[in-house]
C-alpha positions, 0 to 999 in steps of 0.5 A: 511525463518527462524523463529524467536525465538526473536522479528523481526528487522525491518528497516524503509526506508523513516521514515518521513510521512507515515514511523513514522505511520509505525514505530509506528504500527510495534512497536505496532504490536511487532517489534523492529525498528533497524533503519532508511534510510534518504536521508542525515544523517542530517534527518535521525538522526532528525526523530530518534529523532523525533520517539524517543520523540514521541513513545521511540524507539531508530532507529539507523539512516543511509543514505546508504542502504548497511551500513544500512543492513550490521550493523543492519542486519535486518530481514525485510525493511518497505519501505515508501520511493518516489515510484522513489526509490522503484525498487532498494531498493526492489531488494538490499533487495531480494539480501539480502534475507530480506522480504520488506513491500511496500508502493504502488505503487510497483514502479514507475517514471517519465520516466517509460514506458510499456516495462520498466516496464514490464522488471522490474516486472519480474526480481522482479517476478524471484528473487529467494529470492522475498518476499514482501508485498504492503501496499494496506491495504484498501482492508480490509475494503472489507474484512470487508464488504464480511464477514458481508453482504455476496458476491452478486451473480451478481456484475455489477457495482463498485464505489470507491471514495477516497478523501485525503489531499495529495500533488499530482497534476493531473495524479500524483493523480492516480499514488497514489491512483489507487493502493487502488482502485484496491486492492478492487476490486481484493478482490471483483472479483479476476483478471479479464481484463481492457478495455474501459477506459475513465479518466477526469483530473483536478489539484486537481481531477481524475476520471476514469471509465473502464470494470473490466471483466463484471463489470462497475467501477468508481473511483472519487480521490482527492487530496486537502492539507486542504480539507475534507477526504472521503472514500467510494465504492459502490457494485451494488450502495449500498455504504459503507462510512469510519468513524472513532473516537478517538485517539490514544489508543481510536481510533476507524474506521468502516464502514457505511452502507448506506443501512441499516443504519448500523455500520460495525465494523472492526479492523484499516486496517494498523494495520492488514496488519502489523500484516499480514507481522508479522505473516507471517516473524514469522512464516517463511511461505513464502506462506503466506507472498510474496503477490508480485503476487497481487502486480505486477498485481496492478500495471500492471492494473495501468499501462494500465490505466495510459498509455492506447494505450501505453500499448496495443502495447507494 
């Protein structure tokens, strides 16, 4: 991968969202946006309006992926499309040799099967130009936690609860939300099996609880348009709560701790996971920057949960 001398292109596919806070934080974090991919011209060149009044960029605006790539030639994608989408645009983007910056999960869709899924993580796996990185960015907040209070010795339970204003119904909450709570506990205790899974579904509502190796776990997700944000996880019952204040220049999150009373600082974890991929496109130091292995087994356990007996006889 080649270093670079001058500020990183980068191409944001899917801007409306999530991709305007991406545009927002790779600009902030030194990239240029060279443009964005909508799904007609008619949108895409509204959000490059939008982006242009909201932070003073200048995207160039495309509804075709190849266009895009072969006019722009960027060095990387920030991907925040539909997880439907995420397959293809993935693998044009390692045709091309470009680094991609992933919303989770990796990718996913309606007629997704075990066997489907696993054929399309290994062509991905194979690709002699694989370099991405999932936004699983959440995971620094156990960082965060690991550093300042140290790691137990034993760890026999784990709890996450994850409560957003997203539009997602049903099973489809956890098609969103496990990715998160997966990459906390694969910072917390590395890569370990899945078995005894039990899920409770509800139209607003998902919870699931399963062996993670000798550890006992349960995530509590909802997804309630005008309800209350949380966030939260517990090791071994001792819970850690996410605050936040301010905005924009002020905005500042941290860490609860519930045990001490204590205020957990640390740095905005999007924020962080930017700098990451940055770094690492800079630097052009493959190793750090193809995080596609803790990816792929993300949504593998995903996969497991969300299928069960399916996916033990594929």
């Amino acid at each position: 991968m080649a270093l670079f001398e001058s500020i990183p292109q980068v191409a944001i596919l899917g801007a409306r969202g999530i991709g305007q806070v991406h545009a927002r934080l790779f600009q902030k974090s030194g990239a240029n946006i060279c443009a964005i991919l909508g799904s007609s011209m008619r949108t895409a060149q509204q959000t490059a309006e939008l982006l242009h009044k909201s932070i003073g960029i200048s995207p160039k605006p495309f509804d075709k992926l190849e266009s895009l790539i072969k006019e722009t030639q960027p060095d990387a994608l920030s991907i925040c499309t539909p997880a439907e989408f995420h397959f293809e645009q993935i693998l044009t983007a390692f045709d091309q040799g470009l680094a991609v910056f992933c919303e989770k999960p990796l990718f996913w869709k309606k007629n997704l099967n075990p066997d489907l899924l696993e054929a399309q993580i290994n062509l991905l796996n194979e690709h002699q130009d694989r370099c991405l990185f999932l936004n699983t960015c959440n995971a620094y907040f156990m960082e965060s936690v690991l550093e300042k209070t140290g790691k137990p010795s034993i760890i026999k339970s784990f709890s996450f609860k994850f409560y957003t204003q997203g539009p997602h119904e049903g099973k489809d909450i956890a098609v969103d939300l496990l990715p998160h709570g997966f990459s906390l506990l694969i910072s917390l205790l590395g890569y370990k099996n899945i078995f005894g899974v039990f899920e409770e579904v509800e139209v607003d509502s998902y919870q699931c609880k399963f062996n993670y190796g000798d550890c006992k776990v349960f995530f509590e997700f909802k997804e309630i348009i005008d309800g209350q944000k949380h966030l939260s996880f517990s090791i071994n019952d001792r819970e850690f709560t996410r605050g936040q204040e301010g905005k924009g220049e002020t905005y500042r999150v941290f860490l609860n701790d519930q045990l001490t009373g204590a205020t957990i600082e640390t740095e905005d974890p999007f924020q962080v996971y930017i700098s990451r991929f940055l770094s690492g496109l800079n630097s052009g130091n493959k190793s750090e920057l193809d995080k596609f292995t803790e990816g792929a087994f993300n949504l593998r356990m995903m996969s497991q949960i969300y299928f069960g007996d399916l996916y033990e006889s594929h």
